[in-house]
C-alpha positions in Angstrom: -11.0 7.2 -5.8 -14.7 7.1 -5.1 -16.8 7.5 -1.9 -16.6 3.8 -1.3 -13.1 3.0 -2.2 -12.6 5.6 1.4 -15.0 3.5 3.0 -13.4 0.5 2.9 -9.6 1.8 3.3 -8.1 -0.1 6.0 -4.5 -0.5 4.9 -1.4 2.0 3.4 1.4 0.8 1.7 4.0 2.8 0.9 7.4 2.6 -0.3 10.3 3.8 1.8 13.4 5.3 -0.4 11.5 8.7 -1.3 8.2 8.5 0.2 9.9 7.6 4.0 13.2 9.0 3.7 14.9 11.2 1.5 16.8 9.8 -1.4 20.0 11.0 -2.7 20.5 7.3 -4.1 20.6 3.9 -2.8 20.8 4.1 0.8 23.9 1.6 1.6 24.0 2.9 5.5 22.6 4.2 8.7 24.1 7.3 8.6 22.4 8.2 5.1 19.2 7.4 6.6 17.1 10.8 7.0 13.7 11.6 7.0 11.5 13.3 4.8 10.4 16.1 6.8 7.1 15.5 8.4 6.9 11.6 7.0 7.4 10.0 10.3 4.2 12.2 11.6 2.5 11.3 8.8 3.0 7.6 9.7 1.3 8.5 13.4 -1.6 10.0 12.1 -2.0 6.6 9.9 -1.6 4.5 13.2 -3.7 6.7 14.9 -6.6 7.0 12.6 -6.2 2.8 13.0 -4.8 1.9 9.7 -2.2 -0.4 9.3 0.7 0.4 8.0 3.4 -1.4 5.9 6.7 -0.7 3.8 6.8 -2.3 0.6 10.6 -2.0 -1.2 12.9 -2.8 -3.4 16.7 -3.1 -2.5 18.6 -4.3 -5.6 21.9 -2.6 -3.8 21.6 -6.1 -1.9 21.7 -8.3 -5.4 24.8 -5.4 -6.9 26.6 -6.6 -3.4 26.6 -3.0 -2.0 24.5 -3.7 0.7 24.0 -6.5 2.9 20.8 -7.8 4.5 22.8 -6.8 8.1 23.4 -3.2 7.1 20.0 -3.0 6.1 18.2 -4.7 9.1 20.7 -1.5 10.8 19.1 0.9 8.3 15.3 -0.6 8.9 16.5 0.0 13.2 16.7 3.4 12.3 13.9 4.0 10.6 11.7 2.3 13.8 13.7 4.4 15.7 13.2 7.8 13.9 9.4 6.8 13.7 9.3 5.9 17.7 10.3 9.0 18.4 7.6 11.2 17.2 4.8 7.5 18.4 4.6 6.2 15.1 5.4 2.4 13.7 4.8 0.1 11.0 3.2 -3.2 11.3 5.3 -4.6 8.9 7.8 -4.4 6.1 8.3 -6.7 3.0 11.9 -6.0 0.8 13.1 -7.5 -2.5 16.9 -8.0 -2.1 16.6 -9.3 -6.1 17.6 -7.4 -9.1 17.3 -9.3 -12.8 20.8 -8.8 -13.9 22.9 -9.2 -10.5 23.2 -12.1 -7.7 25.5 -11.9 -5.2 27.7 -9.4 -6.2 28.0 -10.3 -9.8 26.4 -9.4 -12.5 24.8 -12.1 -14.7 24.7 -13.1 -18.5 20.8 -13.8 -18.4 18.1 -12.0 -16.5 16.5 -13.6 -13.6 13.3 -11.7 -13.0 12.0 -12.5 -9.6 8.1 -12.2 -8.7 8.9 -9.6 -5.5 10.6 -7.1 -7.0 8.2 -4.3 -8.0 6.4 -3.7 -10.9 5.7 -7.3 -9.5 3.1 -7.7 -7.1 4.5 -10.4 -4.8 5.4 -8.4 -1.9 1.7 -6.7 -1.9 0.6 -10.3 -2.2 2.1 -11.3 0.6 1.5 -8.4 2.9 -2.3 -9.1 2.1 -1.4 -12.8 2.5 0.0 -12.3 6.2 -2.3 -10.0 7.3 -6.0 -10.9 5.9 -6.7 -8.0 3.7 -7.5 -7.1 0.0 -6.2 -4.9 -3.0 -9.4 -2.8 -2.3 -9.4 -2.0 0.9 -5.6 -0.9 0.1 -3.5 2.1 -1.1 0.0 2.2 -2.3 1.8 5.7 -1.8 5.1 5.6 -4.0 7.5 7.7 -5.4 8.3 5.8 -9.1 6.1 4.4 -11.7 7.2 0.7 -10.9 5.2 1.8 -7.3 2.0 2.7 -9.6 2.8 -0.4 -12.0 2.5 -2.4 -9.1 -0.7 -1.1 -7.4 -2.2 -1.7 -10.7 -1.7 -5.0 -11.7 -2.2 -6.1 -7.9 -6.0 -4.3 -8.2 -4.8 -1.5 -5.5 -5.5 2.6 -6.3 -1.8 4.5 -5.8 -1.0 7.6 -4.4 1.9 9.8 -6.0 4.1 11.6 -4.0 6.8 14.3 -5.7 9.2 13.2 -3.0 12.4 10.6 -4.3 11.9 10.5 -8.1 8.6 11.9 -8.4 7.5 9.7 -11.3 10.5 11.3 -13.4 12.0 7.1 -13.5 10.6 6.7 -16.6 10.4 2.7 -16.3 6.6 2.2 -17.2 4.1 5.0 -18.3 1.5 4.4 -15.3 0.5 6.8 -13.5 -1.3 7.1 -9.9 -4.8 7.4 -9.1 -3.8 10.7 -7.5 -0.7 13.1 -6.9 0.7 14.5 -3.1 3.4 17.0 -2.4 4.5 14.3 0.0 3.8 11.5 2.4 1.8 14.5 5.0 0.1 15.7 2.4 -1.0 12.3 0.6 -2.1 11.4 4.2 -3.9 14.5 4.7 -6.3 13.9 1.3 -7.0 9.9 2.7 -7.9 11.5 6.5 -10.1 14.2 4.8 -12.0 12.3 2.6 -12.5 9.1 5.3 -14.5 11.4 8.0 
């Protein structure tokens, strides 16, 4: 991350199991919904600073069947909420409800790879889509190395944090441009070097 990768940083993605909120596994209701500590002030010094802000995740407990897109509009309430309450928001959130080997519940004989769900870069593409920005003047703040993966191959630089899974997943070997304690503390390295 060079001098002029800050210069042009306008946007932060980050995911939300792990980064957000804490994440003792899939999160299937409101009630298992807490915050990191200090993530939802993290996410008001982004909005204050003038960045915009958007979650990027995946929610394959949608595709298993053990969550539906109700409960998780219920969960995503919550989240608003908890963030509200310290005078943060997000401008946006994009979710994959896909997983290759389930739909609706069942679990299927072939693999159905979908072009959202992350190491694949359709969610980023359509955040940028929506909202008129590019991979460079963008970074991704995740918890797994799908998150990294992802960043990557869209052309975006990737903050680590050791939060959620801490890039122990062991899905891809990628790693970020840079490591964080957490979301404050990833936050805290973009603020510092963008004065």
């Amino acid at each position: 991350m060079n001098k002029s990768f800050f210069s042009r940083l306008r946007v932060i993605l980050l995911d939300r199991d792990g980064v957000i909120n804490q994440e003792p596994g899939p999160i299937l209701n409101p009630d298992q919904f807490a915050m990191i500590p200090r993530s939802a002030e993290a996410v008001a010094r982004i909005n204050k600073k003038g960045w915009k802000c958007f979650v990027i995740t995946n929610q394959a407990a949608i595709a298993r069947g053990d969550l539906t897109k109700e409960v998780f509009e219920q969960i995503t309430k919550k989240m608003h909420l908890e963030l509200q309450m310290v005078g943060a928001h997000i401008d946006g959130q994009y979710f994959c409800p896909h997983h290759p080997d389930w739909k609706n519940g069942r679990r299927q004989t072939n693999s159905l790879p979908c072009l959202c769900r992350k190491p694949g870069t359709g969610m980023l593409e359509k955040a940028s889509s929506d909202h008129g920005f590019v991979p460079q003047e963008a970074v991704f703040i995740g918890d797994t190395t799908t998150d990294f993966l992802a960043a990557a191959d869209w052309g975006t630089s990737s903050i680590g944090v050791l939060t959620g899974n801490g890039g122990q997943d062991d899905k891809t070997s990628v790693f970020p441009n840079y490591w964080s304690d957490d979301l404050w503390s990833a936050v805290d390295f973009l603020l510092k070097n963008s004065d």
